[in-house]
C-alpha positions in Angstrom: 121.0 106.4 64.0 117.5 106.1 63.6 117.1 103.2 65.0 117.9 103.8 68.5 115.2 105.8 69.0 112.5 103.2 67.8 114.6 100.2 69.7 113.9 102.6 72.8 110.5 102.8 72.4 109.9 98.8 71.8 111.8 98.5 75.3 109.2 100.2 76.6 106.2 98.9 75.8 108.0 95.7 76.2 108.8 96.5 79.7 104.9 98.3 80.3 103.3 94.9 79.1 105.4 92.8 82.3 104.3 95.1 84.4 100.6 94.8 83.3 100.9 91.0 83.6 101.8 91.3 87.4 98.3 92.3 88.3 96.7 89.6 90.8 92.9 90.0 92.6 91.3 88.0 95.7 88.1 87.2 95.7 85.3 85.2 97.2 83.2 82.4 95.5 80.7 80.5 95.6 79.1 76.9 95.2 75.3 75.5 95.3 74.1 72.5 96.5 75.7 72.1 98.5 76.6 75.7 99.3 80.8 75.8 99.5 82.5 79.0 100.0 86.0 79.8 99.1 88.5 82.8 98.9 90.9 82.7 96.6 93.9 84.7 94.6 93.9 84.6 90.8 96.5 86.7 88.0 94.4 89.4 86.3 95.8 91.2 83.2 94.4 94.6 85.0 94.8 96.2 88.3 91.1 97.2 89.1 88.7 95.7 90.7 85.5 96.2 87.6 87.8 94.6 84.8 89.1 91.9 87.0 85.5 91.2 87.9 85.2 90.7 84.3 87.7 88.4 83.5 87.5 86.4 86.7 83.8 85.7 86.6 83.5 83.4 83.2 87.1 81.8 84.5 85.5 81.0 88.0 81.9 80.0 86.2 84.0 77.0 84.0 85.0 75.6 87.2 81.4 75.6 88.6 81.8 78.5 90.7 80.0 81.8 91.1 82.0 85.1 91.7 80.8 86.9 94.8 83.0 89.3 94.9 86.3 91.1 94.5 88.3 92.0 97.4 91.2 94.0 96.4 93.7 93.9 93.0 97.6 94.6 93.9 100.8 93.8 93.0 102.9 90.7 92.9 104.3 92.7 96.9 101.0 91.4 97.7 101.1 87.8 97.1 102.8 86.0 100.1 100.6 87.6 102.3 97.4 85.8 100.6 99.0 82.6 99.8 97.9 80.9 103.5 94.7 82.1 103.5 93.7 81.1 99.5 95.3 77.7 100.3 94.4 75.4 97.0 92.7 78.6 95.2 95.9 80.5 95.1 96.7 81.3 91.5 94.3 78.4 90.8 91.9 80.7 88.6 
């Protein structure tokens, strides 16, 4: 019966890793010459604004953009209500 134990744990973490993986920021970017502007909402594997800063900028800086900033991370609760508003840059980084 010691196996019921360790199944229980690998449910767990199993079930702690989803829940990580529904982390989403929006941001602002940024284009030079000529300027362009855009706000956008892009998956993050963590919900704070420093390490999705981190991961978004080199994702944003292969598409030829510059991070500017990071708004706010949340939840997937959060993601209808930024869909309009990101328009083509929702979930495109």
């Amino acid at each position: 019966m010691r196996l019921r134990p360790i199944l229980a744990a690998a449910a767990l973490v199993c079930l702690a890793g989803a829940a990580q993986a529904e982390c989403y920021a929006d941001y602002k970017a940024k284009r030079d010459n000529p300027l362009r502007l855009h706000y956008g909402v892009a998956q993050v594997s963590a919900c704070n604004k420093k390490a999705a800063k981190a991961e978004l900028a080199p994702r944003l800086a292969a598409g030829g953009w510059k991070l500017l900033n990071v708004i706010s991370t949340f939840g997937p609760e959060g993601l209808n209500e930024r869909q309009s508003s990101a328009g083509d840059y929702f979930l495109r980084f």
